[in-house]
C-alpha positions as CSV (number, residue, x, y, z in Angstrom):
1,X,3.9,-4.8,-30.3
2,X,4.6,-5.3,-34.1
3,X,0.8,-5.1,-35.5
4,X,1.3,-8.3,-37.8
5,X,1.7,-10.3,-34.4
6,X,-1.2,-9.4,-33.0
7,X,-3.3,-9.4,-35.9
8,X,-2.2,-12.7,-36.7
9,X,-3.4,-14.5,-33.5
10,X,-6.7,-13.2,-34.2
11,X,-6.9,-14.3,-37.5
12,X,-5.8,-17.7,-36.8
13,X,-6.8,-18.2,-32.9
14,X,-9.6,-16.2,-32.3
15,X,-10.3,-17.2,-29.2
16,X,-7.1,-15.9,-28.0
17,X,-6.3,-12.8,-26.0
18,X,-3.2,-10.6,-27.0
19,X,-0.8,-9.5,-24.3
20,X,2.0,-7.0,-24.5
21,X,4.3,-8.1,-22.0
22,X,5.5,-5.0,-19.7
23,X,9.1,-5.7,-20.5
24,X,8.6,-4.4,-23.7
25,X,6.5,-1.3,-22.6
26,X,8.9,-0.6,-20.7
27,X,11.5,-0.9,-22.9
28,X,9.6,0.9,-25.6
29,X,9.8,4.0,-22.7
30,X,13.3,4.0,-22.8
31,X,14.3,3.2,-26.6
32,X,12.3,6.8,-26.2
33,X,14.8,8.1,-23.4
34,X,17.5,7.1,-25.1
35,X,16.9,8.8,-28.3
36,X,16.2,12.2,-26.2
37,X,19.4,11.5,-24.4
38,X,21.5,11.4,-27.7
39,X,20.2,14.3,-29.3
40,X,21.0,16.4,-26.4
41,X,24.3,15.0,-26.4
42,X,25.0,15.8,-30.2
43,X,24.1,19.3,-29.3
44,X,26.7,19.5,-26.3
45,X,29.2,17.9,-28.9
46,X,28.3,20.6,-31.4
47,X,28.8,23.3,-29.0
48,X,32.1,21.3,-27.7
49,X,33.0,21.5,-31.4
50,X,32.5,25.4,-32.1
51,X,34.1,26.0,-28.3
52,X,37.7,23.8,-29.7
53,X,37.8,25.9,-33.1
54,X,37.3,28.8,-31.8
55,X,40.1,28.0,-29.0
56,X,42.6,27.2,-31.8
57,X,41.6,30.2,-33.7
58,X,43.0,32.2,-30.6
59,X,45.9,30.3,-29.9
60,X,46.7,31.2,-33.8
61,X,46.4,27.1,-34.5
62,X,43.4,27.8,-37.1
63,X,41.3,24.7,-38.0
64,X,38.6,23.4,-41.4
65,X,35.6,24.1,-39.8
66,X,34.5,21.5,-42.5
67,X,36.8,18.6,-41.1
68,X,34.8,15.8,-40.1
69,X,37.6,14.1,-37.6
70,X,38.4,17.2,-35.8
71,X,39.8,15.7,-32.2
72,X,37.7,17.5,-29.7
73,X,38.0,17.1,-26.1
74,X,35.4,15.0,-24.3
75,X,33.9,17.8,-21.9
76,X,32.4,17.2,-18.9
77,X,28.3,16.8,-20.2
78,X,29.1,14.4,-22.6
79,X,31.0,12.3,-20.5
80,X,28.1,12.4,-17.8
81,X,25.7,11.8,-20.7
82,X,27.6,8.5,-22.1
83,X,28.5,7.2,-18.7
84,X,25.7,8.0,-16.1
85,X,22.2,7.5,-18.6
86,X,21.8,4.9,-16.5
87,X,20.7,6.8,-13.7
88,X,17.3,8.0,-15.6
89,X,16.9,4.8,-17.8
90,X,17.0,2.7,-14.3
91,X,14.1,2.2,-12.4
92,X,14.6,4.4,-9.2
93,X,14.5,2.0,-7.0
94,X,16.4,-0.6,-8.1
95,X,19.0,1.8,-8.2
96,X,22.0,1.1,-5.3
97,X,23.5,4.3,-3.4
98,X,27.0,4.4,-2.3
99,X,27.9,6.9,0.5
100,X,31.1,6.9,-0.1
101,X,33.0,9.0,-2.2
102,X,36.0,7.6,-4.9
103,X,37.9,9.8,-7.0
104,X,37.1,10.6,-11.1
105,X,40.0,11.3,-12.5
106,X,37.4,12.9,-15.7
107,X,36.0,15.2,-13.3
108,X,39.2,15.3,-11.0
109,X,36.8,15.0,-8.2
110,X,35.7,12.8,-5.9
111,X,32.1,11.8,-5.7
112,X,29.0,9.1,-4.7
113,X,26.3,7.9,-6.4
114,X,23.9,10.8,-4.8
115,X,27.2,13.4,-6.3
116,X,27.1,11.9,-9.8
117,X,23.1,11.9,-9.7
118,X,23.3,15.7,-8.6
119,X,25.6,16.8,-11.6
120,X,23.9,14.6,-14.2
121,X,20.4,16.1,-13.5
122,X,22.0,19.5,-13.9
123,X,22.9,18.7,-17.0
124,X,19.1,20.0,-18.5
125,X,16.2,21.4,-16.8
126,X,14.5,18.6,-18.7
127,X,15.9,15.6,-17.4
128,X,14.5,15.4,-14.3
129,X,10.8,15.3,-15.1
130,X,11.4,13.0,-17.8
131,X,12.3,10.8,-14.7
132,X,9.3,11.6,-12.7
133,X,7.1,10.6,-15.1
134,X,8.6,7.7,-16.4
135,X,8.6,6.3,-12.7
136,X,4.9,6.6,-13.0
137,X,4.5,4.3,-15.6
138,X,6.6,1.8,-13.5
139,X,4.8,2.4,-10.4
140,X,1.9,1.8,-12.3
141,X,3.3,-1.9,-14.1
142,X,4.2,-2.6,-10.6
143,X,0.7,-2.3,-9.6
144,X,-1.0,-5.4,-8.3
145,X,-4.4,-4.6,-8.9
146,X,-6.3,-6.9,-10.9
147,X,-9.6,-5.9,-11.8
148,X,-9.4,-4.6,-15.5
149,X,-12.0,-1.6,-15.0
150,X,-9.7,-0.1,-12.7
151,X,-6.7,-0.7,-14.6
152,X,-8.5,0.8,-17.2
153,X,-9.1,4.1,-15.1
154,X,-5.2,4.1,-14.2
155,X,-4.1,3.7,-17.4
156,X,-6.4,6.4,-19.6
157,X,-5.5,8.7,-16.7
158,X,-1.3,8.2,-16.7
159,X,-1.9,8.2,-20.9
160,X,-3.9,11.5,-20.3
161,X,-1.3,12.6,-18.6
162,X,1.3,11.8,-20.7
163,X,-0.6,13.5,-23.7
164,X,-0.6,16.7,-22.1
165,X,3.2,16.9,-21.7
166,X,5.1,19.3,-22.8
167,X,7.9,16.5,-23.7
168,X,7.4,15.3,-27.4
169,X,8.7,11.7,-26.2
170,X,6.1,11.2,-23.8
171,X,3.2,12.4,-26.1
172,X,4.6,9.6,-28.6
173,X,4.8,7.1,-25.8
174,X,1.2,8.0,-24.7
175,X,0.2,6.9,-28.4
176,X,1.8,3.7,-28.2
177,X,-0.2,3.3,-24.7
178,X,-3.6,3.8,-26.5
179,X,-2.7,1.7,-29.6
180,X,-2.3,-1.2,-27.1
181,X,-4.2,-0.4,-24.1
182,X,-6.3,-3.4,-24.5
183,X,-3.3,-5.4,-24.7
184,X,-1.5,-3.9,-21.8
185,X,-4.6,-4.2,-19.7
186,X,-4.8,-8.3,-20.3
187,X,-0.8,-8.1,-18.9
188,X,-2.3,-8.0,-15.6
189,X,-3.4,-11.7,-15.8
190,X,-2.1,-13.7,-12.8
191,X,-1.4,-17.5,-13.4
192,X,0.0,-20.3,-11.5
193,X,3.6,-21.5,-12.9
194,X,5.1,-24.7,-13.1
195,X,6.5,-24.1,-9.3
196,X,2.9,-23.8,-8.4
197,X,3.8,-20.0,-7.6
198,X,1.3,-17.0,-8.4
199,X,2.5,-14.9,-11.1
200,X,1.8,-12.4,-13.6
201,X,2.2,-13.2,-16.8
202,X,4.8,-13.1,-18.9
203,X,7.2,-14.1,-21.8
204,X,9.9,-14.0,-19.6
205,X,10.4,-17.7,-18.7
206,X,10.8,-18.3,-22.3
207,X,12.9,-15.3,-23.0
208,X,14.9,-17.2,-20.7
209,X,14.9,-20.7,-22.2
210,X,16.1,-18.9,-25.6
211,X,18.8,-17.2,-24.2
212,X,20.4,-20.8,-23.5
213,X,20.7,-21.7,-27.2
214,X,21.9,-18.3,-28.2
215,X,24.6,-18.1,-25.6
216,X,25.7,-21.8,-26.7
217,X,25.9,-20.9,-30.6
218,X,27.4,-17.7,-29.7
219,X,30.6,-19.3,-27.5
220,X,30.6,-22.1,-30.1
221,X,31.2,-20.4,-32.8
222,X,28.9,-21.7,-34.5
223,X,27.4,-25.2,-35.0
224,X,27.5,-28.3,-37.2
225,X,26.7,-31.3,-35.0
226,X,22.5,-31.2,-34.3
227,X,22.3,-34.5,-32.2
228,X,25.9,-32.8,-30.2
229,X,23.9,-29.6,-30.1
230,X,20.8,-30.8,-28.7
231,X,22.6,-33.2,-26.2
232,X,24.5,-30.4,-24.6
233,X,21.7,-28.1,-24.6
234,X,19.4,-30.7,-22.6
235,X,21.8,-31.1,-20.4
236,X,22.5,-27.3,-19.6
237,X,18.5,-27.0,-18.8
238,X,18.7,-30.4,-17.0
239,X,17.8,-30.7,-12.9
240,X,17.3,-34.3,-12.1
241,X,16.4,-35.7,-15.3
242,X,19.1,-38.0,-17.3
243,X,20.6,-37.6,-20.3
244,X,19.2,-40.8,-22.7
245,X,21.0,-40.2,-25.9
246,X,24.7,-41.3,-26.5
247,X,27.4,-38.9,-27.9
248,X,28.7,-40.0,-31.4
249,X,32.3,-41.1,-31.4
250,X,34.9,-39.7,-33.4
251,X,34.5,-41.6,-36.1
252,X,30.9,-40.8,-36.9
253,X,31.4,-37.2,-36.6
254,X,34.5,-36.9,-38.9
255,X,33.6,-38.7,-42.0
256,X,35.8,-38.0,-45.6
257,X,34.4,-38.0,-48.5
258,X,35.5,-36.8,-52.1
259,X,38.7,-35.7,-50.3
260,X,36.7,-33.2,-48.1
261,X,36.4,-33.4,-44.4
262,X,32.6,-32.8,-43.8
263,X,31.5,-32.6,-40.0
């Protein structure tokens, strides 16, 4: 969604159509959640902070208000806010309950994923709608309609809707959906991949091929050998098809010269 992008495929390719793939939408959505979520956890930690000076104040074990590294006690909202986010930044229902119960030692009690929903929703009186209308932008992404005017109508009415929120996240997020409505609406373009399968478009194919290299360079710890690089990293995306280039021997690799090993 960064405006140069688009603008440059129409500068340079303007026959093209520019998609914003709904990973990033999505993502966008909860960047947005996320941000909520840790301001609401600064102000339990503030509150946590006052609660612990004012406890040593009593117990005659006075404290500098003005120290920054005061140790405070994690209490029991901020733990459920760093530990459970997940359960409002996951789509609902990719989300997997367990009936039974196992024992947090944190909350010294023992508890299920419906428990641990329960007591993180409690937290605010806010966090549940957030969730019920971020799980109607999903629904909607997971929509398989395909003609564009009535894409059009869902989307102008969810973005209506999320305009008219009382939420300041959502409000921004509705901008964002008007910016690139246009875009979002050519998303739902279906094509046929390479295992003749119907699908909707998307960058994520190629998201995946990246990954490959990055996860190679990352393990390696770094890399000097191209020709070794790009051997290993057709045969990690290989099925059937052979290898045709031969590994350098020792030799070629490790070369001196002005008294420096070079690779």
């Amino acid at each position: 969604m960064y405006s140069p992008y688009i603008h440059y495929t129409k500068r340079y390719f303007p026959n093209s159509i520019a998609i914003v793939d709904s990973f990033h939408i999505v993502a966008w959505l909860n960047r947005l959640i996320i941000i909520y979520l840790n301001n609401l956890k600064k102000k339990y930690i503030e509150g946590d902070r006052k609660s612990f000076i004012e406890s040593c104040k009593k117990r005659n074990n006075p404290i500098n208000e003005n120290e920054a590294n005061i140790p405070i006690p994690v209490s029991r909202e901020v733990y459920l806010l760093n530990n459970f986010r997940w359960l409002i930044l996951r789509n609902e229902e990719n989300i997997e309950y367990k009936v039974e119960r196992k024992y947090n030692h944190k909350l010294k009690m023992y508890l299920n994923t419906y428990d641990y929903e329960k007591l993180f929703f409690e937290l605010h009186d806010t966090l549940k709608p957030i969730r019920k209308l971020k799980e109607k932008y999903i629904e909607f992404n997971h929509s398989k309609e395909r003609d564009s005017t009535k894409i059009d109508i869902m989307l102008s009415r969810l973005t209506e809707e999320y305009a008219r929120s009382k939420f300041k996240l959502l409000v921004e997020f509705s901008g964002t959906l008007k910016k690139h409505k246009q875009e979002i609406i050519n998303s739902f373009t279906y094509i046929i991949d390479n295992q003749g399968k119907e699908r909707r478009i998307s960058n994520g194919p190629i998201e995946g091929y990246n990954r490959t290299p990055k996860d190679f360079k990352r393990n390696s710890r770094g890399l000097d050998n191209f020709e070794y690089v790009r051997c290993r990293l057709i045969w990690a995306n290989r099925k059937n098809e052979k290898v045709l280039t031969v590994p350098k021997s020792k030799e070629e690799i490790y070369r001196r010269k002005n008294n420096q090993m070079k690779i």
